[in-house]
GUTI-912068 format. One line per field, with one value per residue: residue number from 0; residue in one letter; chain; x, y, z of N, C-alpha, C in turn. Coordinates in nm, 2 decimals. Example, Ala and Ser with C-alpha at 12.3 -4.5 7.8 and 13.67 -1.06 7.14 Angstrom:
// GUTI-912068
n: [0:1] $
res: [A:S] $
chain: [A:A] $
n_u: [1.32:1.28] $
n_v: [-0.57:-0.22] $
n_w: [0.78:0.71] $
ca_u: [1.23:1.37] $
ca_v: [-0.45:-0.11] $
ca_w: [0.78:0.71] $
c_u: [1.32:1.29] $
c_v: [-0.33:0.00] $
c_w: [0.78:0.79] $
***
This chain:
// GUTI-912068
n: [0:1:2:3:4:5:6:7:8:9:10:11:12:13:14:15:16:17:18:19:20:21:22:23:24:25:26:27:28:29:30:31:32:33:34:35:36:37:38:39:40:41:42:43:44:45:46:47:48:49:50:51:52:53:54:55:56:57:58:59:60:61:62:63:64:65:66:67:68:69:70:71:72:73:74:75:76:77:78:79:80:81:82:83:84:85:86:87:88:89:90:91:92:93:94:95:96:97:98:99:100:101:102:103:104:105:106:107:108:109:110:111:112:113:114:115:116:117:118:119:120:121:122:123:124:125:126:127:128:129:130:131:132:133:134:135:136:137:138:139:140:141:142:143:144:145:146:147:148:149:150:151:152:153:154:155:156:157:158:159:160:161:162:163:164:165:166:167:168:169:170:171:172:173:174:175:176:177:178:179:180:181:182:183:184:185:186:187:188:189:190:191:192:193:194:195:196] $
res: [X:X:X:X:X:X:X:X:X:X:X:X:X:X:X:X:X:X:X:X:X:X:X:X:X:X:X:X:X:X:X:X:X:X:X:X:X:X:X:X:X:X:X:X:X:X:X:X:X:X:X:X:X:X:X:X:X:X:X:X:X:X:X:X:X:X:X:X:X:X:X:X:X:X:X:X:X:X:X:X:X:X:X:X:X:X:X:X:X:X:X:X:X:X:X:X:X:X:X:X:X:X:X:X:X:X:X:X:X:X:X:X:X:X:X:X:X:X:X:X:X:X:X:X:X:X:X:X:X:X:X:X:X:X:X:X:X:X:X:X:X:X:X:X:X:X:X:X:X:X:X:X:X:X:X:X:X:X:X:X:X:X:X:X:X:X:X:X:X:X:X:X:X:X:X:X:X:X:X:X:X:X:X:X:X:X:X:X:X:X:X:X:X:X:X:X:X] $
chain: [A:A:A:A:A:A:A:A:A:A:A:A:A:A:A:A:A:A:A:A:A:A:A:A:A:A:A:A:A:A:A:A:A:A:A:A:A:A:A:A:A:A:A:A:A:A:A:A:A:A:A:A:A:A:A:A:A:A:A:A:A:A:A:A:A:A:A:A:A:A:A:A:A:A:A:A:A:A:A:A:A:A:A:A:A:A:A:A:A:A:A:A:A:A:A:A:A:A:A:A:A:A:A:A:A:A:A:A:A:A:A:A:A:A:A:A:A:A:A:A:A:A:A:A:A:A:A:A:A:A:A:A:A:A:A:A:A:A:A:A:A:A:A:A:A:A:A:A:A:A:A:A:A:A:A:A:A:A:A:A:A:A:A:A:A:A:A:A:A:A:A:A:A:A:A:A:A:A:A:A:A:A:A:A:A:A:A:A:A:A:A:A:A:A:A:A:A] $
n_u: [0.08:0.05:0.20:0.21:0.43:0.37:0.46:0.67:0.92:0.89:1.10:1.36:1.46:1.58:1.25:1.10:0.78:0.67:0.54:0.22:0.27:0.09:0.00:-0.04:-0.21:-0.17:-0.36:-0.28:-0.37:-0.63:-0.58:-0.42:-0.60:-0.79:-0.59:-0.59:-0.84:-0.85:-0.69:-0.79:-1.07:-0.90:-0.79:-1.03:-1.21:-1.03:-0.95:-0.90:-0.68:-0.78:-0.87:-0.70:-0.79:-0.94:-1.19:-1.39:-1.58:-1.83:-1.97:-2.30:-2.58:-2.72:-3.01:-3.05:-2.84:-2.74:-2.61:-2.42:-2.23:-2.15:-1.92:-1.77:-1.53:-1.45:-1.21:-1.09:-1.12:-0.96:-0.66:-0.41:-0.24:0.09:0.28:0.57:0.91:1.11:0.98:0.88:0.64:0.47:0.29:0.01:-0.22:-0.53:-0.69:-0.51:-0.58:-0.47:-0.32:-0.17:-0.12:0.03:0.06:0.23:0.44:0.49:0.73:0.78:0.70:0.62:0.61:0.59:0.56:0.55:0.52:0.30:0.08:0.06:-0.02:-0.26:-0.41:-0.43:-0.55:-0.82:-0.88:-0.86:-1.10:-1.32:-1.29:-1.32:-1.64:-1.76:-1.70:-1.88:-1.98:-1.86:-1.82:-1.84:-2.01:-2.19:-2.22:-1.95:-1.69:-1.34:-1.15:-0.90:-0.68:-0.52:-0.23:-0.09:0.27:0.45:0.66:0.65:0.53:0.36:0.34:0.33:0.16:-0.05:0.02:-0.07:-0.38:-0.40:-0.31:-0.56:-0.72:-0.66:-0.66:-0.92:-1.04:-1.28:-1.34:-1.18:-0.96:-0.84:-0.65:-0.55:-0.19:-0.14:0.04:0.10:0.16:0.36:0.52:0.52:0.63:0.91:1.00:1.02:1.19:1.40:1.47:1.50:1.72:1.75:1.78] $
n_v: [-0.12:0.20:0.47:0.80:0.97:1.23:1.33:1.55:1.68:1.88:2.17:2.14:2.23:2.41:2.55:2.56:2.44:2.10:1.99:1.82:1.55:1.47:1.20:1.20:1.01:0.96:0.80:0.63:0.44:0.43:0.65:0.45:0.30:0.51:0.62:0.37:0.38:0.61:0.51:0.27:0.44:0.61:0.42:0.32:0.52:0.68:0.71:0.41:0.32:0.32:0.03:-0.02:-0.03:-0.15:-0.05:-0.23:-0.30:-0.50:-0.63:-0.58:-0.77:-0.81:-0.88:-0.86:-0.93:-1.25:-1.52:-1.64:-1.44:-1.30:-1.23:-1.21:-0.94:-0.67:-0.70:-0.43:-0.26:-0.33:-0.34:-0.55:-0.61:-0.77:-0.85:-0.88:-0.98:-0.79:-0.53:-0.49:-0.44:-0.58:-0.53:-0.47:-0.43:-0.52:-0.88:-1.06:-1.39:-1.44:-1.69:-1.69:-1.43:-1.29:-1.04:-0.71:-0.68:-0.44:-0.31:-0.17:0.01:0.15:0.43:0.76:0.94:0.77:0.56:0.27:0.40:0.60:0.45:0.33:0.58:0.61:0.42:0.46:0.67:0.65:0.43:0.66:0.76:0.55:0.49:0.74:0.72:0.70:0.41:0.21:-0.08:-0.07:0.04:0.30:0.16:0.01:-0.02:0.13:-0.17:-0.32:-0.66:-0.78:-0.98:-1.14:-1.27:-1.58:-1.50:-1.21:-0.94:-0.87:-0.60:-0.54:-0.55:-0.41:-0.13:-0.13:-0.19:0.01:0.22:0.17:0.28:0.57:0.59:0.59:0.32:0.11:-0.11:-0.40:-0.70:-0.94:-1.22:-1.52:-1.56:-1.71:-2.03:-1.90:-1.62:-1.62:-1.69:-1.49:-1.27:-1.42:-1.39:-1.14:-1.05:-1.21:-1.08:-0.83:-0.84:-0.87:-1.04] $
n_w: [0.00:-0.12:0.08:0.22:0.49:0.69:0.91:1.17:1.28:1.56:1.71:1.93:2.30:2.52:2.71:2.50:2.44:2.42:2.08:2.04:1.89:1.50:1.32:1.00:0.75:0.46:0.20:-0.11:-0.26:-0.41:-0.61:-0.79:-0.86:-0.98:-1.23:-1.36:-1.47:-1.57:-1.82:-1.95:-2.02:-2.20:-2.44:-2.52:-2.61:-2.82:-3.17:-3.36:-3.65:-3.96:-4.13:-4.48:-4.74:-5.10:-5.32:-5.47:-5.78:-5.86:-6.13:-6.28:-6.32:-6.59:-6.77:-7.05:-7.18:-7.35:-7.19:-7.29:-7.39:-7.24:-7.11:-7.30:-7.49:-7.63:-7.90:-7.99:-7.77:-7.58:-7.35:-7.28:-7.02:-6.91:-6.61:-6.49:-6.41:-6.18:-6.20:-6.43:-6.71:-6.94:-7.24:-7.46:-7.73:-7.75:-7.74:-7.82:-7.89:-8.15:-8.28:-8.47:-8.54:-8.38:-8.13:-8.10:-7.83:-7.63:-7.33:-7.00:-6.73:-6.43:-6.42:-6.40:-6.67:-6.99:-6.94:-6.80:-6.78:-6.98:-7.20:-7.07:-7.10:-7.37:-7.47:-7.38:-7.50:-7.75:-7.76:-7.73:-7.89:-8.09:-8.03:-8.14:-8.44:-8.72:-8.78:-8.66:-8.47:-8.22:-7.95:-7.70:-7.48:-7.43:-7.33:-7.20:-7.17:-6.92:-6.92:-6.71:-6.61:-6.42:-6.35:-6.22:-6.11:-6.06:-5.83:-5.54:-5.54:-5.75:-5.87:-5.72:-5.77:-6.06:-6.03:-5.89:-6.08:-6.25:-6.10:-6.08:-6.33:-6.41:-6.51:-6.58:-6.64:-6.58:-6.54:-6.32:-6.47:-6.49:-6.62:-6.92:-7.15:-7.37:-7.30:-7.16:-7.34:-7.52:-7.36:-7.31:-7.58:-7.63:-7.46:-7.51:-7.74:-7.72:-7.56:-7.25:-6.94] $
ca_u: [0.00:0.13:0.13:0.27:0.42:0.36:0.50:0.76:1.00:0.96:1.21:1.45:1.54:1.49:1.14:0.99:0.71:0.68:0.41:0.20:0.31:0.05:0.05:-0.13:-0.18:-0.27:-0.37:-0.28:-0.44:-0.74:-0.52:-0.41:-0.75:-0.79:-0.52:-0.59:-0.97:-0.83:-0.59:-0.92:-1.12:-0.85:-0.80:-1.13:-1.27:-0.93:-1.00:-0.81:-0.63:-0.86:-0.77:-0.69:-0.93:-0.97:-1.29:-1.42:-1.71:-1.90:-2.04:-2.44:-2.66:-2.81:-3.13:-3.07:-2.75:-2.72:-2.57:-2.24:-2.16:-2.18:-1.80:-1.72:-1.55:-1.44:-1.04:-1.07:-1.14:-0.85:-0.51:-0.34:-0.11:0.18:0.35:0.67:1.02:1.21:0.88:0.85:0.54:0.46:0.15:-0.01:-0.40:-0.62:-0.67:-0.40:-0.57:-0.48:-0.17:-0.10:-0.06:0.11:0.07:0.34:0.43:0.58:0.77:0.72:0.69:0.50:0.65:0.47:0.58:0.63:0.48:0.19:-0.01:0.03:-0.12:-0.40:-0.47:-0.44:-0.62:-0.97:-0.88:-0.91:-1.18:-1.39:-1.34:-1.42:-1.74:-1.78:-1.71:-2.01:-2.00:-1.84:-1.88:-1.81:-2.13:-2.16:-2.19:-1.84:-1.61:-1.20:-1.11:-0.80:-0.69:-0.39:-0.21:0.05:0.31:0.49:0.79:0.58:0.55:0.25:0.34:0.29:-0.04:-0.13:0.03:-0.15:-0.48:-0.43:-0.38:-0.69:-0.79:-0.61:-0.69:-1.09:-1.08:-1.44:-1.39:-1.10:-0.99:-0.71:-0.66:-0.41:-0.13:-0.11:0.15:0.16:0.15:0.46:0.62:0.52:0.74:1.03:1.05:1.05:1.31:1.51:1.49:1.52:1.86:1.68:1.81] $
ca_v: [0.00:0.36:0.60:0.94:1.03:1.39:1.36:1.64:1.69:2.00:2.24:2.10:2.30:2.48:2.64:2.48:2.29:2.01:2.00:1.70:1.51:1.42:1.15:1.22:0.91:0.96:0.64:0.62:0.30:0.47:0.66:0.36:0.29:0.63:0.58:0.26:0.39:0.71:0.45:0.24:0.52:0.70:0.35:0.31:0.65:0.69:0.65:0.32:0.35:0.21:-0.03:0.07:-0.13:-0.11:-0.07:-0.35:-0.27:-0.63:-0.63:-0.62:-0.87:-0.76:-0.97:-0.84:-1.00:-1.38:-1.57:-1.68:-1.28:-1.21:-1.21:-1.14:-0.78:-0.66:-0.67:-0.31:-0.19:-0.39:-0.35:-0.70:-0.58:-0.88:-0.84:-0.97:-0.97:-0.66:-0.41:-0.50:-0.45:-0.56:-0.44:-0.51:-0.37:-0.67:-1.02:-1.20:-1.53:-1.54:-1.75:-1.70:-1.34:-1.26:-0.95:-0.70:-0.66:-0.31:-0.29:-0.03:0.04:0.22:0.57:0.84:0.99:0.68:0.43:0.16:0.50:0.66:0.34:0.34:0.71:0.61:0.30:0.53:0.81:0.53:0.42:0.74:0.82:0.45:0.52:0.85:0.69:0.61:0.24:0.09:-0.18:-0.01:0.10:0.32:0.08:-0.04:0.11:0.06:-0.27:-0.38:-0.73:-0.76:-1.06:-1.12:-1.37:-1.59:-1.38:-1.06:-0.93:-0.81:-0.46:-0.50:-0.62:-0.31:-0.03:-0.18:-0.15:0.19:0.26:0.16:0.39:0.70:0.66:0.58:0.25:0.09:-0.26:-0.46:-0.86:-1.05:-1.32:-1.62:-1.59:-1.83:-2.02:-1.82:-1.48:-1.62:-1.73:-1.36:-1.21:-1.46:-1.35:-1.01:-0.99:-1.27:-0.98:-0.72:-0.88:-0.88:-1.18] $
ca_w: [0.00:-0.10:0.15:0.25:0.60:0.69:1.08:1.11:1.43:1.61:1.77:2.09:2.36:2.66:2.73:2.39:2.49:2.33:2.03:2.00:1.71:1.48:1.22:0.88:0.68:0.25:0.11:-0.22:-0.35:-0.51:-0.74:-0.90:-0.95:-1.10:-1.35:-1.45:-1.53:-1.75:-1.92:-2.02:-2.11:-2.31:-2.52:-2.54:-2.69:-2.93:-3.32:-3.42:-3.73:-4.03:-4.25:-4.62:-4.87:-5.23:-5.37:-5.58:-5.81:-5.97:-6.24:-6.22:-6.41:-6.71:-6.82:-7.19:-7.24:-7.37:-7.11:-7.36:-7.46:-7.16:-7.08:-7.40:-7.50:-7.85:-7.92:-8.04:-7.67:-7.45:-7.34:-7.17:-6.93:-6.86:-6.49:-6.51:-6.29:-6.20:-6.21:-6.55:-6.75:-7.11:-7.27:-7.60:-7.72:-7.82:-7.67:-7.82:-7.91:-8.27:-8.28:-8.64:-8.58:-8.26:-8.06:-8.01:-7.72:-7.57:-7.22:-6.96:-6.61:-6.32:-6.46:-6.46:-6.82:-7.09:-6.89:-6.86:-6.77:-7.08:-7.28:-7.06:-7.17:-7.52:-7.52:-7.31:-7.61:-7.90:-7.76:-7.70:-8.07:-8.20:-8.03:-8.22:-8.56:-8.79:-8.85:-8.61:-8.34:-8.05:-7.86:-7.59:-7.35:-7.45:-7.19:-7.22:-7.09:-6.91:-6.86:-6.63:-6.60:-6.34:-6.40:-6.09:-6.08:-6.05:-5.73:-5.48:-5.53:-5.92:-5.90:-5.62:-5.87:-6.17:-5.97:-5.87:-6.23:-6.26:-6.02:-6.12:-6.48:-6.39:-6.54:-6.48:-6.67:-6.54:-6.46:-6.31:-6.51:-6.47:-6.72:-7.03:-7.20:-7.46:-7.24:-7.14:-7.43:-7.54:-7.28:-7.32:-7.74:-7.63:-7.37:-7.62:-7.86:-7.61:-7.51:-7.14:-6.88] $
c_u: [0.09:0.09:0.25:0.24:0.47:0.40:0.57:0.79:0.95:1.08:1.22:1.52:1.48:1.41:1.03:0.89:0.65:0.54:0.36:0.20:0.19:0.07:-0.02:-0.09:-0.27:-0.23:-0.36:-0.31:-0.54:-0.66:-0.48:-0.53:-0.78:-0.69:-0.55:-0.77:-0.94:-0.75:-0.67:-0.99:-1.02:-0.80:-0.91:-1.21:-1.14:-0.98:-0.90:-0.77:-0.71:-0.83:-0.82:-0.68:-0.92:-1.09:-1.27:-1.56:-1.71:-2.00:-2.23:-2.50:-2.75:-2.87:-3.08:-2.96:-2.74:-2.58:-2.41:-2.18:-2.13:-2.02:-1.69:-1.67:-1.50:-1.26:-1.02:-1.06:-1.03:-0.71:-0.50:-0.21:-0.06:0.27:0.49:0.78:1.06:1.11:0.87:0.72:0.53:0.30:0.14:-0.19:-0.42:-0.59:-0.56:-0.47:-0.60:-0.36:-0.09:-0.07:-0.06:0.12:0.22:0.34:0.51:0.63:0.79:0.74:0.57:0.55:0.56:0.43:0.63:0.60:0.35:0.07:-0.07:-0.06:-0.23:-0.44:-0.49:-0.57:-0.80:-0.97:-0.94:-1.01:-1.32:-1.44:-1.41:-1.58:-1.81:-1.77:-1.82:-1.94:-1.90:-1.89:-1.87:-1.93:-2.12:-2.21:-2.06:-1.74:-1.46:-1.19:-0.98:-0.76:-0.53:-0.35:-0.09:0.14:0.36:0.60:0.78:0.56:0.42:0.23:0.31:0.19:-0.14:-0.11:-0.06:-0.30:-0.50:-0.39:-0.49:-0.78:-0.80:-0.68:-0.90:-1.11:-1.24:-1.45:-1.26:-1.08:-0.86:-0.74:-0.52:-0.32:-0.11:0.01:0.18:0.19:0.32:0.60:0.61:0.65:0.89:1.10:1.09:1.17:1.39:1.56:1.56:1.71:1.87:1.70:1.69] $
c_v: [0.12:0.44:0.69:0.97:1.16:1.38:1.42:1.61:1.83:2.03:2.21:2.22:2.38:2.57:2.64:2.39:2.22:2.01:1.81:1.64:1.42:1.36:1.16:1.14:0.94:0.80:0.64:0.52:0.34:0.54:0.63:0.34:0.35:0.63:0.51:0.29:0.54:0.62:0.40:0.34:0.57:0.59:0.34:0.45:0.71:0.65:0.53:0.35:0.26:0.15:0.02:-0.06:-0.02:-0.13:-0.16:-0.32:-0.42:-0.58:-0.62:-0.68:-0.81:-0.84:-0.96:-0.91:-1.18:-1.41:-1.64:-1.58:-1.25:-1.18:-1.18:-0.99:-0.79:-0.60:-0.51:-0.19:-0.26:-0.37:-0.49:-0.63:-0.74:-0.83:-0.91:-0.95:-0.85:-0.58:-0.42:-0.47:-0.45:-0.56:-0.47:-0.50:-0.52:-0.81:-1.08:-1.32:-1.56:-1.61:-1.72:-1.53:-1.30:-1.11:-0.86:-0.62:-0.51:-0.32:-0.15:-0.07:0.09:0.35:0.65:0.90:0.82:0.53:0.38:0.31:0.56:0.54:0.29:0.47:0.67:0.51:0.40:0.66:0.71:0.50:0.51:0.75:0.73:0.48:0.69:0.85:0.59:0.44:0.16:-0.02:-0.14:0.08:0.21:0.24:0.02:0.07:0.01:-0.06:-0.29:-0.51:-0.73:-0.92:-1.13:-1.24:-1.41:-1.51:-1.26:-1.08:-0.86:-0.67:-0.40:-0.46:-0.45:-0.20:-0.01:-0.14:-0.01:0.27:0.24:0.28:0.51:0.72:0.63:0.47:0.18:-0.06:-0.33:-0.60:-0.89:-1.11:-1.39:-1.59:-1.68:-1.85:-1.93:-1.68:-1.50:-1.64:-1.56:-1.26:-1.28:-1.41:-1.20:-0.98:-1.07:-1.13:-0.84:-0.68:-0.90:-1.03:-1.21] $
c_w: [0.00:-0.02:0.17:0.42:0.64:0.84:1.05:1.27:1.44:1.68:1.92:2.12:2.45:2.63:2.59:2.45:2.39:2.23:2.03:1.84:1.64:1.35:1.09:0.80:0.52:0.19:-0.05:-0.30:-0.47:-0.62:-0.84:-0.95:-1.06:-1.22:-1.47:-1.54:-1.64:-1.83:-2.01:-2.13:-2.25:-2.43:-2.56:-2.64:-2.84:-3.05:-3.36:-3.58:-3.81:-4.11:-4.39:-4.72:-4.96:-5.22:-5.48:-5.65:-5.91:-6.04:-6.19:-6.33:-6.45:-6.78:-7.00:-7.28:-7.22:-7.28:-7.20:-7.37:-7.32:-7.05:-7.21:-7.43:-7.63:-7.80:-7.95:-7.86:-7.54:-7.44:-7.20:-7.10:-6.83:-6.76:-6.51:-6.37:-6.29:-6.24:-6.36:-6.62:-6.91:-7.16:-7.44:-7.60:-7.79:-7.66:-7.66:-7.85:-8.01:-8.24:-8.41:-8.69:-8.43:-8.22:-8.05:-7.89:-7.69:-7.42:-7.16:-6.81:-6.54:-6.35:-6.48:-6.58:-6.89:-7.01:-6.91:-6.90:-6.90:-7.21:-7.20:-7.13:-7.34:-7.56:-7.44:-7.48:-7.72:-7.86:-7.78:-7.82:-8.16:-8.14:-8.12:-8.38:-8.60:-8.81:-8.77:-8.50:-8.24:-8.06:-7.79:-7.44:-7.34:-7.38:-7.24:-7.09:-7.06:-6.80:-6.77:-6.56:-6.56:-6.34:-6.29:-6.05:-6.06:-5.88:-5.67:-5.52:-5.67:-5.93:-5.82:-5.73:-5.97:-6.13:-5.95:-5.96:-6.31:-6.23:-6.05:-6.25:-6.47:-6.48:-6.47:-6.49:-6.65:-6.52:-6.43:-6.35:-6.47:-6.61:-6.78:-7.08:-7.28:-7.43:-7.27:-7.25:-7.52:-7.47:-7.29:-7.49:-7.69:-7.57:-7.44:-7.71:-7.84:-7.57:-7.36:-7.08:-6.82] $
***
């Protein structure tokens, strides 16, 4: 138990008379009390730090669309973005699944000038306009798509960048997809060609 003793000596010596000495006891137990109940409260009423979530917007089910189209998009409206090693990113507009005429591929980064960024900007511009040209296939329900396709050697922090190029540039239609052999065999011609280990 904490306590505080306040007895004091008086003054010795002839013709002093003596004072009576009294003892004054302070209990300090309840203080700890009091502590430990502001420590509570002041945990308690504190804002915790919140966690930092992406938005995810799904798709919503549209009666009008046949159930086979309905993951279908039009080559004219996609950029494939390939994740690779070493912050790499290779990029190429269309699907990719003729085999008999092969995509090319461009390499790029997270840069803010001359990077992936700028071929999203191009690929939302091309689009804007094919919707503004008589006769074509692009709708306006046809929004720029980007498929993004991280390879194993790619890295968490790709995949987060990539997304929040999404974000920045107001992409609306997006997918991770699993990378294919041929993704990959896309990326090893280039960087063969490249001169890239």
């Amino acid at each position: 138990m904490a306590e505080i003793d306040t007895s004091g000596g008086g003054k010795k010596g002839p013709g002093v008379k003596k004072a009576k000495k009294l003892s004054t006891r302070i209990d300090l137990t309840p203080m700890v009390d009091l502590g430990f109940l502001l420590i509570t409260f002041f945990i308690f009423t504190t804002t915790m730090s919140k966690p930092k979530t992406m938005e995810l917007s799904m798709p919503k089910d549209d009666e009008t669309i046949k159930p086979e189209d309905r993951n279908k998009v039009k080559a004219s409206t996609v950029l494939t973005a390939l994740l690779s090693k070493d912050h790499r990113v290779y990029y190429y507009y269309g699907i990719g699944d003729d085999p008999l005429n092969p995509p090319k591929l461009e390499a790029s980064g997270f840069r803010p000038k001359g990077g992936v960024r700028d071929a999203i900007i191009k690929l939302k511009k091309d689009v804007e306009e094919l919707k503004r040209t008589p006769g074509s296939n692009i709708t306006e329900k046809d929004d720029a798509t980007v498929i993004i396709k991280p390879d194993s050697n790619s890295t968490y922090e790709d995949v987060v960048n990539m997304l929040d190029e999404m974000s920045i540039n107001d992409i609306k239609i997006y997918a991770i997809v699993e990378i294919g052999k041929e993704d990959r065999n896309f990326i090893a011609l280039t960087e063969a060609a490249n001169g890239v280990k």
